[in-house]
C-alpha positions as CSV (number, residue, x, y, z in Angstrom):
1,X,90.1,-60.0,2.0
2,X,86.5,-60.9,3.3
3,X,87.4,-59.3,6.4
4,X,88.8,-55.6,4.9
5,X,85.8,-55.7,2.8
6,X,83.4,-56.4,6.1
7,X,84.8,-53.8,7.8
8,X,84.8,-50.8,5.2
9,X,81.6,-49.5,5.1
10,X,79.7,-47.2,2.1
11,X,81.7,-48.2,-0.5
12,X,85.3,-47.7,0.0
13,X,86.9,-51.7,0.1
14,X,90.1,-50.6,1.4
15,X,92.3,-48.2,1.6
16,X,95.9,-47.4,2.1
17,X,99.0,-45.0,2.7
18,X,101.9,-46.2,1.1
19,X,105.3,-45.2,2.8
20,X,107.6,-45.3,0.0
21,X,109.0,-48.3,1.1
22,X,106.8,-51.6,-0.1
23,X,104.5,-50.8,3.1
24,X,101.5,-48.9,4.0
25,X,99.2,-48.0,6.5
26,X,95.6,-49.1,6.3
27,X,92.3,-45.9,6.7
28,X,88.9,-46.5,7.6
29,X,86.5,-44.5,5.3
30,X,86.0,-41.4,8.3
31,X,89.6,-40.7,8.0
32,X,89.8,-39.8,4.4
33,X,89.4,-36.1,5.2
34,X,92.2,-35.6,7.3
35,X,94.6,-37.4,5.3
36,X,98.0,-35.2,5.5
37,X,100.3,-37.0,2.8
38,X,104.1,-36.6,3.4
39,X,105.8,-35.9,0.5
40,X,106.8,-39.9,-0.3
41,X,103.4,-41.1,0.5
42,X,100.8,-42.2,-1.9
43,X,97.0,-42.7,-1.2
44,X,95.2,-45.3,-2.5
45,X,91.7,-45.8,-2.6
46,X,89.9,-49.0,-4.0
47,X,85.8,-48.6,-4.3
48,X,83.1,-50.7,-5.0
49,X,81.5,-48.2,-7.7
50,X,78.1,-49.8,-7.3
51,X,77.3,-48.5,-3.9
52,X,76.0,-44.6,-3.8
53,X,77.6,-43.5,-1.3
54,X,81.2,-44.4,-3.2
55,X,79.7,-42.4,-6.4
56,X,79.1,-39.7,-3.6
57,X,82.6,-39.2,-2.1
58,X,84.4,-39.6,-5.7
59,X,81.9,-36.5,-6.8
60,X,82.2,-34.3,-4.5
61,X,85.1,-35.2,-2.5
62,X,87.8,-36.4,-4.7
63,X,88.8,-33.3,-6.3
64,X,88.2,-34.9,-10.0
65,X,86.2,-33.2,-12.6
66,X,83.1,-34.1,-13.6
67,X,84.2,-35.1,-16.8
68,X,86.8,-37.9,-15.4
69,X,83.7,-39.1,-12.9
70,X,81.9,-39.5,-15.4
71,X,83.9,-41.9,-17.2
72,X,84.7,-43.7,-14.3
73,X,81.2,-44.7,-13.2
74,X,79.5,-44.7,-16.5
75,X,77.8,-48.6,-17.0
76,X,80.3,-49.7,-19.9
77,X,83.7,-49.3,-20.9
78,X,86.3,-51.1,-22.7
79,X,90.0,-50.5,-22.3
80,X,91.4,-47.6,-22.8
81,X,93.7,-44.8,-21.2
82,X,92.5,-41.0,-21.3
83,X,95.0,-38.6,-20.2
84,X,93.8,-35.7,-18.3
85,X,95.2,-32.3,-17.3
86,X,98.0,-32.1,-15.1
87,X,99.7,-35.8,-16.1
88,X,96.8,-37.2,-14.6
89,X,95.3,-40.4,-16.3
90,X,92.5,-42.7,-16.2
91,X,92.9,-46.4,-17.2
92,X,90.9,-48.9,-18.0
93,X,91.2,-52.0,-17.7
94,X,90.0,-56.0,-18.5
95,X,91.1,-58.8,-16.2
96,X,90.3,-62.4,-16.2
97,X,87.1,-63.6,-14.0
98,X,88.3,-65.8,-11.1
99,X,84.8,-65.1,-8.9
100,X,83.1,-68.4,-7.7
101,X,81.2,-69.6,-10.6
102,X,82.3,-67.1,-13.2
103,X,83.0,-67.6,-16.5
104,X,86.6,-66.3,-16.6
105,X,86.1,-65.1,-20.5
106,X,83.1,-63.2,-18.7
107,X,86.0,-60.2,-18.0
108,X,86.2,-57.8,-15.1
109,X,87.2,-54.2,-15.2
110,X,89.1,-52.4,-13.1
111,X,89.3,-48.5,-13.6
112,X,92.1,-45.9,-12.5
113,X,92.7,-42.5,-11.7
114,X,95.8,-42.1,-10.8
115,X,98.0,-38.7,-10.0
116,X,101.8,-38.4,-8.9
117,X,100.5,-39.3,-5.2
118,X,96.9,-40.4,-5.6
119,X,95.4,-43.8,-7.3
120,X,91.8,-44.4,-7.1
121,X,90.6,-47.4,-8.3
122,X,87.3,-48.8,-9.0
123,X,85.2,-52.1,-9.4
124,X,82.2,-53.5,-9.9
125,X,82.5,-57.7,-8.7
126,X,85.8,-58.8,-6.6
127,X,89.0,-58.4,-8.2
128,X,92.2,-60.9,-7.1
129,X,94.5,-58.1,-9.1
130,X,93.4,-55.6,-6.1
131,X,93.9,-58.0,-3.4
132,X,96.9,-59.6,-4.3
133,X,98.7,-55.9,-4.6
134,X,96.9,-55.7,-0.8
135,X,98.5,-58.8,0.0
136,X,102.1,-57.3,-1.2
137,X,101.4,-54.0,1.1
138,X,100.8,-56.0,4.3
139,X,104.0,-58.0,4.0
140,X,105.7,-54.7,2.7
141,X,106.8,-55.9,-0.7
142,X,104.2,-53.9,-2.5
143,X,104.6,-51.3,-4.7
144,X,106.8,-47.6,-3.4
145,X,104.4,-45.2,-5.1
146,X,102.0,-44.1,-7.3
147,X,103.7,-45.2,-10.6
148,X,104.5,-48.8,-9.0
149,X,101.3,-49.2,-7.9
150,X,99.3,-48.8,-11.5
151,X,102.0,-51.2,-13.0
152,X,101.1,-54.3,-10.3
153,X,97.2,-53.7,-10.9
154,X,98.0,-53.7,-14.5
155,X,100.5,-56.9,-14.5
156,X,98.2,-58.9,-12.1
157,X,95.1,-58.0,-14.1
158,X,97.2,-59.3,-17.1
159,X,99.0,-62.4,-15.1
160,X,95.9,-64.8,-15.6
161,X,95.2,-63.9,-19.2
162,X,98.3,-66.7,-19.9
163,X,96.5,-69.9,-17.8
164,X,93.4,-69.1,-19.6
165,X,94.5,-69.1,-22.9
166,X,96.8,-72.2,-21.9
167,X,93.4,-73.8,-20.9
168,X,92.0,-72.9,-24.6
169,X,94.8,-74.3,-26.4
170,X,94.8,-77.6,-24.4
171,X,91.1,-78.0,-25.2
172,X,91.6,-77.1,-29.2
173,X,94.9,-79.9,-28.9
174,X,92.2,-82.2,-27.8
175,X,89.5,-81.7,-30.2
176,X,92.8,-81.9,-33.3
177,X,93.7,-85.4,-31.9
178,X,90.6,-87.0,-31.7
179,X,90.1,-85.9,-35.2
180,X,93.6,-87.1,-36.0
181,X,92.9,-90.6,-35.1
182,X,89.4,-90.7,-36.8
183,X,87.4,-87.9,-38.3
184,X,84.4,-89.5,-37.2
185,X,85.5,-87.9,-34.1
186,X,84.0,-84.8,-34.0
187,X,83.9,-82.6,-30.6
188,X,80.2,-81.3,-30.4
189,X,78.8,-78.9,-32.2
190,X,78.0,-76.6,-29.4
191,X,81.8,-77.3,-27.8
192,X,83.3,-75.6,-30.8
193,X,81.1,-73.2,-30.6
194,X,81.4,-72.0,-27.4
195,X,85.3,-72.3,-27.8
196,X,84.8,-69.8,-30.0
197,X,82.7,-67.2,-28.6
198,X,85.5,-67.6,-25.8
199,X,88.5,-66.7,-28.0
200,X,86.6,-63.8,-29.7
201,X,85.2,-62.2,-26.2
202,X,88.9,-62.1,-25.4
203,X,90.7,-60.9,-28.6
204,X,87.8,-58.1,-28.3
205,X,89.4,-56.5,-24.7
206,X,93.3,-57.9,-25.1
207,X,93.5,-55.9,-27.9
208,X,92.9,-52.1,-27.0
209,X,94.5,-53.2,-23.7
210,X,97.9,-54.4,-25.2
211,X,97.8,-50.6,-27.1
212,X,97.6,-49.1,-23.7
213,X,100.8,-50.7,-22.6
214,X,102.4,-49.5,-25.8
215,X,101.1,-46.0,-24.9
216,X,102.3,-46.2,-21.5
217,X,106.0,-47.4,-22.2
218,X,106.9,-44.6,-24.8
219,X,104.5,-41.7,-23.4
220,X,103.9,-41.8,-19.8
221,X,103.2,-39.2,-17.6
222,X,106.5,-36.9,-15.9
223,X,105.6,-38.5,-12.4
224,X,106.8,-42.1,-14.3
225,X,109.7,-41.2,-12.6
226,X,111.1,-44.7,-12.6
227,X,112.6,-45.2,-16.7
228,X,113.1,-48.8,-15.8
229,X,109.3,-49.4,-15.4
230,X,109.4,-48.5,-19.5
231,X,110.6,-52.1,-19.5
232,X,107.4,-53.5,-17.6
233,X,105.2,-51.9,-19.8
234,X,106.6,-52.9,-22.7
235,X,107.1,-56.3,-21.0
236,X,102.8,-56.6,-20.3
237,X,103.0,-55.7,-24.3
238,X,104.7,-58.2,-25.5
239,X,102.6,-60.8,-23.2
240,X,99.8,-59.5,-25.0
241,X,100.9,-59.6,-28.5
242,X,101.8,-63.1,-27.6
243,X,98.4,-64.2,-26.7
244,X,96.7,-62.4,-29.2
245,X,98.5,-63.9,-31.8
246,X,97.8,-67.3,-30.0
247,X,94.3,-66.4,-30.0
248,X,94.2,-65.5,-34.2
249,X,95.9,-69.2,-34.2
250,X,93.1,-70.4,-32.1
251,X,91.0,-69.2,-34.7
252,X,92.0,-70.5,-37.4
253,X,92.4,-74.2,-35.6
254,X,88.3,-73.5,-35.5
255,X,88.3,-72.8,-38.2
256,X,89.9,-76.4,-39.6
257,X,87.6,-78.2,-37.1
258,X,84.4,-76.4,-38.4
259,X,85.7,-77.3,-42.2
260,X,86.1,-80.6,-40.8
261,X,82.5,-80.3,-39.6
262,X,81.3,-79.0,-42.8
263,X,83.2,-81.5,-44.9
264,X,81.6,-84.3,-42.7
265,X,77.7,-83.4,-42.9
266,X,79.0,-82.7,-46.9
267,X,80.2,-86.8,-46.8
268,X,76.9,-88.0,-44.9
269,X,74.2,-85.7,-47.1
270,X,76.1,-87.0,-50.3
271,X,75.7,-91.1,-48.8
272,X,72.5,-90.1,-48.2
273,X,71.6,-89.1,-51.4
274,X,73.9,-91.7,-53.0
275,X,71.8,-94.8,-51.3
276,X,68.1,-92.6,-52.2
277,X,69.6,-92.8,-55.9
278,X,70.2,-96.1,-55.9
279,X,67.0,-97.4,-54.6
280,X,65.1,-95.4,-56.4
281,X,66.9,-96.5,-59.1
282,X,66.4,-100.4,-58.1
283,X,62.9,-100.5,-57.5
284,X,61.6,-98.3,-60.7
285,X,61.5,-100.7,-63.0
286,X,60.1,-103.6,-61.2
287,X,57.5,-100.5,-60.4
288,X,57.1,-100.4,-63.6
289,X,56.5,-104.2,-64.2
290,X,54.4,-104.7,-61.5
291,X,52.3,-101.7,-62.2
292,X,51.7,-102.6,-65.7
293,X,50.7,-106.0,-64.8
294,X,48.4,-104.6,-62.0
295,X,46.4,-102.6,-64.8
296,X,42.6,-103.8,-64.5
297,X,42.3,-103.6,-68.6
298,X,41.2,-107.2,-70.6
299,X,43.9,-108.3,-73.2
300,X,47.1,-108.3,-70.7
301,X,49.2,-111.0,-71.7
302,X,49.3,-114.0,-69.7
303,X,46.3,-113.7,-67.6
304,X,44.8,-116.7,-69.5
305,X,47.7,-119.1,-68.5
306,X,48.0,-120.7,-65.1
307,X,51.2,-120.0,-64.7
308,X,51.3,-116.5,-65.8
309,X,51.8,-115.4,-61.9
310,X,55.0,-117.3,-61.7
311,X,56.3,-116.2,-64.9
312,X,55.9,-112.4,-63.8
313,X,57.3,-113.2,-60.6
314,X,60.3,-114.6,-62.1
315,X,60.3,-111.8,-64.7
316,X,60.4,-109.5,-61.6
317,X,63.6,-111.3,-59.8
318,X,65.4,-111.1,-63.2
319,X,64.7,-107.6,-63.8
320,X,66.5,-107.2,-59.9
321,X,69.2,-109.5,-60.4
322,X,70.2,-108.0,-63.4
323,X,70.5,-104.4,-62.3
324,X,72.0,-106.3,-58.9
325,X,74.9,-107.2,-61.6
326,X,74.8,-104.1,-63.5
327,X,75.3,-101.7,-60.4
328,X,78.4,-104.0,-59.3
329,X,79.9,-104.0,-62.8
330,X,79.3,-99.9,-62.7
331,X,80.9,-100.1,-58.9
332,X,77.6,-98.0,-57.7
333,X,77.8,-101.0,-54.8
């Protein structure tokens, strides 16, 4: 993939001429012009929107409106499909993050024109989706045409969204046994946390997308030709419901580990308090005693007799080891 990319220059990754039969023919940017499509070919044409010269050709040499261009290279987006005059479309779409050092929550987006013999499709970082469904063209099991082509972006765009929220559950099973086996065993704070700022930014992009796939098995354009992809739409649906209603799951295990949480800070505050009470409690009346005693006032009894120092200080260790008895009897030890 490094390579295509290398040798493509202002903007264009790669592009291709599929033949109608899993193959294709690969163009170099100069030849986009005089680009005669038979009538079972399809062009596609995968950009790197960031570069100028890519904003340039798609523009004024695409034959979109400004309208659709606009959309396609405005900064944000979330997932969505526009229909367009014609049965044209634009799609939008999320994909897991497999880039070195991504996050893979951190989501890319991938977004589509496509026509009964045209698919243009844009990105901003490197997306596996687009090179796999390269890959499948060079060994000529990719998709036939236009139509087949949007539904193998979509599924791999999709494929990954399953290990990743595998990966989640597995860390959530984790946290739930530790706690299981002693709920001293808290996960960090900032672990749970995160875990859930994960699930959230991707309930917030499955869910629009999994609508799109609904939209696209019962109303697609007339150049769906195929009725059997109906299935693989509504197939990527049903993958999505089922991870979005893993995710809501997901939640709500948080959710138990963050009452957990609560329920444990609730514990060690009240123990807290608890042992403040009962010193407090232990100490105020030999406060008292020795306070009294400590007055600097004539007339205080014993202060006369020799052994009025012991006396108080055996006053003082019955006054503890009484309330020692007491707070036994009233189990507050």
């Amino acid at each position: 993939m490094q390579q295509y990319e290398s040798d493509n220059e202002r903007g264009l990754v790669y592009g291709y001429v599929l033949n109608g039969r899993g193959g294709a023919r690969r163009i170099q940017r100069n030849a986009l012009d005089i680009v005669d499509l038979q009538p079972e070919e399809t062009l596609w044409l995968h950009w790197d929107r960031s570069v100028p010269e890519a904003q340039s050709w798609l523009r004024h040499n695409s034959g979109l409106t400004e309208f659709a261009c606009n959309l396609l290279l405005e900064e944000a987006t979330r997932p969505r499909l526009v229909p367009l005059p014609a049965e044209n479309l634009l799609l939008f779409l999320r994909g897991v993050n497999l880039n070195p050092g991504a996050v893979p929550e951190d989501m890319v987006s991938l977004r589509i024109f496509a026509d009964r013999q045209r698919v243009f499709s844009l990105r901003l970082r490197p997306l596996k989706a687009a090179a796999e469904v390269q890959e499948d063209l060079e060994a000529g099991v990719g998709p036939e045409n236009a139509q087949e082509l949007v539904l193998q972006l979509a599924g791999y765009m999709t494929s990954r969204v399953d290990t990743l929220i595998a990966e989640l559950a597995e860390q959530l099973d984790n946290m739930e046994e530790r706690i299981e086996l002693d709920e001293r065993n808290l996960p960090e704070h900032h672990d749970v946390l995160s875990t859930r700022r994960r699930v959230a930014g991707l309930k917030r992009y499955l869910s629009p997308q999994r609508d799109i796939y609904y939209d696209l098995a019962r109303q697609k354009p007339v150049w769906f030709v195929s009725n059997g992809d109906a299935e693989y739409w509504s197939e990527l649906h049903n993958s999505l419901t089922r991870n979005l209603e893993e995710l809501d799951l997901m939640r709500e295990r948080i959710g138990f580990i963050q009452e957990v949480e609560q329920r444990s800070a609730s514990e060690r505050m009240g123990r807290t308090m608890y042992l403040l009470a009962i010193i407090t409690g232990f100490f105020l009346p030999m406060s008292f005693v020795t306070g009294l005693l400590g007055m600097n006032v004539g007339g205080i009894p014993g202060s006369d007799f020799s052994h009025g120092f012991l006396i108080a200080c055996g006053a003082i260790l019955f006054i503890a080891l009484f309330q020692w008895w007491l707070f036994r009897r009233l189990r507050w030890l």
